[in-house]
Each structure stands twice: as C-alpha cells, then as structure tokens.
C-alpha positions in Angstrom: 174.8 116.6 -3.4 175.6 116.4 0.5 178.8 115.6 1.6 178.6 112.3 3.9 182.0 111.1 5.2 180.8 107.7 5.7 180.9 107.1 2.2 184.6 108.2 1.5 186.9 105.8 1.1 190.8 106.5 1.7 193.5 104.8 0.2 196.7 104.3 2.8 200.0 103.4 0.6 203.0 102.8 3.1 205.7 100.2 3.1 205.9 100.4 7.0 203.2 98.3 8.4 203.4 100.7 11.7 202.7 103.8 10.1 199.8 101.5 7.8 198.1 100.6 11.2 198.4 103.9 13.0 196.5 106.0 10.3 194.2 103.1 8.8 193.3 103.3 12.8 192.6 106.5 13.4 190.6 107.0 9.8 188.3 104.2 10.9 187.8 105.5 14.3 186.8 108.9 12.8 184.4 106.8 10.5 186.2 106.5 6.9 186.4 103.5 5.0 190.0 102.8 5.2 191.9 100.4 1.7 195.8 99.9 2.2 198.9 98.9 0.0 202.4 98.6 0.4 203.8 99.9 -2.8 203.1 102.2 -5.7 202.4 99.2 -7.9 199.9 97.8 -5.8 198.2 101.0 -5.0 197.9 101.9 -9.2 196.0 98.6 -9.6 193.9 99.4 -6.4 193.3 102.5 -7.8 192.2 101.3 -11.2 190.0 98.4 -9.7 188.2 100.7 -6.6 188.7 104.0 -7.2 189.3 106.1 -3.6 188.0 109.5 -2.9 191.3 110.5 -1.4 194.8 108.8 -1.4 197.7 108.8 1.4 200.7 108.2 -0.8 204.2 107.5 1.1 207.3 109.2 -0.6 209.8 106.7 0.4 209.2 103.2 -0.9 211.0 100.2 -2.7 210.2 99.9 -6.6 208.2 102.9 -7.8 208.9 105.8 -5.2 205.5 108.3 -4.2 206.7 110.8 -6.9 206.4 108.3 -10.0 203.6 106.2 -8.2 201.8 110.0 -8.0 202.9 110.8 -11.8 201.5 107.5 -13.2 198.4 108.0 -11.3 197.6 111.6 -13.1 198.7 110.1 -16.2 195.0 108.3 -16.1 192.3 110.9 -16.9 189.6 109.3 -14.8 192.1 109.7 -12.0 193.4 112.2 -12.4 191.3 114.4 -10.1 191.9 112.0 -7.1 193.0 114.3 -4.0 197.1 112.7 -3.0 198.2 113.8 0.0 202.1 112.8 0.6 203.4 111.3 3.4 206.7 112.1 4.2 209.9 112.6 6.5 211.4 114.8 3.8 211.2 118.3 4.8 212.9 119.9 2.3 211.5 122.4 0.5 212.5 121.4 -3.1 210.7 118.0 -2.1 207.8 119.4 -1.2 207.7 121.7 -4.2 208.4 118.4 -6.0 205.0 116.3 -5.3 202.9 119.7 -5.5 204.3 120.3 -9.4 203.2 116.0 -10.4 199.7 116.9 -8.5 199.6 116.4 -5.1 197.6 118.7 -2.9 199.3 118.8 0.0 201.9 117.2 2.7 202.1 115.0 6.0 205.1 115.0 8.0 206.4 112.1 9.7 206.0 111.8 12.1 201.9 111.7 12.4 199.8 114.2 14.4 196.4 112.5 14.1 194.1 115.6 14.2 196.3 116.9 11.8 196.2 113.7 9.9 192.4 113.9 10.1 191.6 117.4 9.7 194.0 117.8 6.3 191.7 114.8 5.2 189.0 115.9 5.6 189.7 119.5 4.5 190.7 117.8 1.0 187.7 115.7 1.1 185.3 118.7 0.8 187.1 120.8 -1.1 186.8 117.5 -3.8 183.2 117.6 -2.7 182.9 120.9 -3.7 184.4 120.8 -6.7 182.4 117.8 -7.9 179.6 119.5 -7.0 180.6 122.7 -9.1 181.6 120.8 -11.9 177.6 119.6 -11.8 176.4 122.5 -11.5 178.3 123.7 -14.7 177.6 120.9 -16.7 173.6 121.8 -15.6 173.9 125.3 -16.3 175.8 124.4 -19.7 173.0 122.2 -20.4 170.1 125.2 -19.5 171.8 127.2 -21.6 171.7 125.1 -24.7 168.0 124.0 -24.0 167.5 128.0 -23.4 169.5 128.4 -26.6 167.3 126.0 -28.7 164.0 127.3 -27.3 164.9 130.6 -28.5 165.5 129.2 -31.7 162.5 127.7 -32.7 161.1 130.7 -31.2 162.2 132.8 -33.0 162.0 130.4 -36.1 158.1 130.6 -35.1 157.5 133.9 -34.7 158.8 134.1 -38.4 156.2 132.1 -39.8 153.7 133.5 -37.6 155.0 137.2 -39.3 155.2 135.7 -42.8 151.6 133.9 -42.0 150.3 137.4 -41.2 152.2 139.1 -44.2 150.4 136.3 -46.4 147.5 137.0 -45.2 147.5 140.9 -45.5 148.8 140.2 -49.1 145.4 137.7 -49.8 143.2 140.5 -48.3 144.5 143.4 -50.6 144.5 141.0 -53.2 140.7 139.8 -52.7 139.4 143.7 -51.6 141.3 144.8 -55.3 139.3 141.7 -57.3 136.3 143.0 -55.6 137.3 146.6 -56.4 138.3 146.0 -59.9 135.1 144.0 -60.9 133.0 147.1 -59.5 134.9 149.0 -61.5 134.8 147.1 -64.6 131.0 147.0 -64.4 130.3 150.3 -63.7 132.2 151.7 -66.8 130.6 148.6 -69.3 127.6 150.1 -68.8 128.4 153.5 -70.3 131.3 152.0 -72.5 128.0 149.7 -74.3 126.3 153.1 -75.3 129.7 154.4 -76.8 129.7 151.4 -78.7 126.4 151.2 -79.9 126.0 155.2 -80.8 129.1 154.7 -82.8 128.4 151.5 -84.6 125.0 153.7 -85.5 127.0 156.9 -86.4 128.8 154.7 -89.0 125.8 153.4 -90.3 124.5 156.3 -90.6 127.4 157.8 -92.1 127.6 155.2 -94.6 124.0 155.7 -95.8 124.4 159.2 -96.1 127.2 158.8 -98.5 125.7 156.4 -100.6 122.6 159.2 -100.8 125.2 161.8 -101.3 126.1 159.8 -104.4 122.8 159.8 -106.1 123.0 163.7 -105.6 125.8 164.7 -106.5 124.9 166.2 -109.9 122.3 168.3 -108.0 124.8 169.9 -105.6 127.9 172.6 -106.4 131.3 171.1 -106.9 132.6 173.1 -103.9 130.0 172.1 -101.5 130.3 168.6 -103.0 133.7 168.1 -102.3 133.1 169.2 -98.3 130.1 167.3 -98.3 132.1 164.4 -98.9 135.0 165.2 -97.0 132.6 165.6 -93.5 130.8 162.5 -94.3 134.1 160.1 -94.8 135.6 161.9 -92.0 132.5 161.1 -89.9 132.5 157.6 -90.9 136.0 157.0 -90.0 135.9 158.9 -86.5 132.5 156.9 -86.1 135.5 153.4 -86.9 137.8 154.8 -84.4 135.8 155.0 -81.4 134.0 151.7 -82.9 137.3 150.4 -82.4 138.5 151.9 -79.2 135.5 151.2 -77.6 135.4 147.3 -78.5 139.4 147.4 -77.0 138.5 149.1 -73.5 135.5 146.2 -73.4 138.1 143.3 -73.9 140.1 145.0 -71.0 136.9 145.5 -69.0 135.9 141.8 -69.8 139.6 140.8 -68.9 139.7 142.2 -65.6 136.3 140.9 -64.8 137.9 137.3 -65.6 140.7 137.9 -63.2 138.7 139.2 -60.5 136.7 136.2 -60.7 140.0 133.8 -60.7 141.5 135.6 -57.8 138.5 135.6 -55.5 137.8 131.6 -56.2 141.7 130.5 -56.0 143.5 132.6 -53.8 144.6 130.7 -50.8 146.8 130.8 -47.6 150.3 129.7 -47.8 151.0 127.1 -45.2 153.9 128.4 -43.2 155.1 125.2 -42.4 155.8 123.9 -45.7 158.4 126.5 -46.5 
C-alpha cells in the first residue's frame, strides 16, 4: 500500500470563516482534498457521511465545543481511528493535556504557521498510513498463520493414516507369512501323525485278536503267566486306544489350522485409512 497525498482528504471544522479559508487554502495548494464545517454538529454528520483521513477540529466553537465534538467522534468505532488535530488559541497546558486524553494526536496554535500547518499534517497522515498498513500486514500474517496452522493439521492428521496404513499393512503381511507358515507346518506333521494313527489303530487290532486267542488258551497256560499274559495284552490294547485317541485330536488341530490358514490368506484385506 503506497502512501499518495492526493487521495487524502482533510476535514477543516472552524466557526471563523478566516481561519476556514486560510488553511482549506493552503491544503489545496499543497494538493489535499480539502471538506469544511462550521460546527461540531456538522462536522459529526460529515464525518459519518464521507469519512476524512485526517480532521482539523477547532476548540472554541458555539453548540458542541472541539472537546465533546472530538469525544462523540471516538465514541464511533469505525471512527475512531481518524487522526484530530486541534486547533487552538488555548495554550495552557491542562488544555492541551485535555484533547490528547479524549484522542487527539496533537495541537495547532493560533495563530497558523502554514509549513507547520502542513508538515504536522502530513506527519499524521503517514503515521495513519503506516499504521493501516501494519494493521494489514497483521491481519495477513494472522491469516498465514492459521492457513500454516491448518496445513499442519491435516498433515499431520495424514501422516497418521499413512503410519497406521503401514502398521496395517505390516500386521496383514505377518499375518499372511504365519497362514503360509502354519499350513507348512500342519502338512508336514500330518504326514507322520497318519502313520501314528494307522500303527495304532493296527496295534489295537492286533491286541484285540491276541486276547481273544489268549482266551481259547488259557487252560493250556500257568495261572501265573496267565494272569501277566493278560495283563500285557489289555494294557497294550488300551495304550494302543490312547495314542488312537491322541493322534485323531492333534489331526483335528492340524486340520483346524489348515482351515484357518486357508481363510486368512483368501480374506485378509487392507483397512482403508480414510474410513476411520
């Protein structure tokens, strides 16, 4: 934003139609755009209709004085930053302490010294520029800073997904490299585990037909070695059950991890991050 002093406009409010014509003069002649009024009335409507980027308030004026023309006029928030310089005879100190305190930036003697006229104006005139200017800046970097602050967000909320995404899909290959795992593990021991079965379903047969021929000849053998016979045989035939039994368990674990190998490899899938 350059500061262009053809474009300010300066509001002269003095009851003296003199003092009105000497300073409206010499702002035009240093190339302002000059407004006037003749009381603090008329300058707040002024005011509220065009608004000025500086104001030349008079202290001393019938109705509404400089002082409560200068309080009204800060009493309005979208003019309240308005530079008001007062123009004054007054030269005492409590007066000038007065229409600093209600929010006037600075003084004007009576009577006018037009470069100092001129060069207080403009002085005030940039320093508003520059504050405008700063205030837009602010407002920018304030915005920056919440874009920044947003961008970081969803940064940060992508980054994680992206972590769980890669957890997820760590998970799915541990859990499709122990499926395969498991079904090579399961097939290499139902090989071995078929033979257990089968050489124990035959020892029970076995066992059960030589009982049955132990039977028939009994009345051939001792008592004694009848009885221990007896005793080996049943005790074969029921060890011959137990690993029978075993053995048919460990295959329905076998044939159950098999299964779940099979389910895990065909319905594991990755978790869309995005849906979380």
């Amino acid at each position: 934003m350059t500061y262009d002093q053809d474009k300010n406009l300066i509001l002269v409010v003095d009851d003296t139609p003199t003092n009105l014509s000497v300073i409206s003069q010499a702002l035009h002649n240093a190339g302002f755009t000059v407004a006037v009024e003749t009381d603090g009335e008329s300058a707040i409507e002024q005011v509220n209709y065009n608004q000025p980027d500086l104001i030349l308030l008079d202290v001393m004026m019938p109705g509404i004085d400089g002082f409560e023309t200068c309080k009204r006029l800060k009493a309005n928030p979208s003019n309240r930053d308005i530079p008001v310089i007062f123009m004054t005879a007054l030269t005492d100190t409590v007066d000038q302490v007065k229409g600093l305190s209600i929010g006037a930036v600075d003084y004007i003697t009576k009577p006018f010294q037009q470069d100092e006229v001129l060069a207080r104006v403009r002085i005030h005139l940039q320093l508003r520029h520059l504050t405008i200017t700063l205030d837009e800046q602010n407002a920018r970097l304030k915005q920056e800073v919440a874009e920044r602050a947003a961008a970081e967000t969803r940064l940060s909320k992508t980054f994680q997904q992206l972590k769980e995404a890669q957890e997820q899909i760590i998970a799915t290959e541990k859990l499709a490299y122990l499926g395969t795992l498991t079904a090579g593990v399961a097939h290499e021991l139902r090989n071995p585990l078929n033979f257990v079965n089968n050489y124990a379903e035959g020892s029970m047969e076995l066992a059960e037909e030589l009982i049955e021929e132990f039977k028939i000849q009994l009345e051939h053998i001792k008592t004694t070695t009848a009885s221990y016979i007896k005793d080996t045989l049943t005790e074969l035939r029921d060890n011959s059950l137990a690993i029978k039994l075993h053995g048919q368990r460990a295959e329905g674990i076998i044939q159950s991890m098999m299964q779940h190998a099979r389910t895990d490899s065909t319905q594991l899938q990755l978790t869309d991050p995005s849906l979380r």
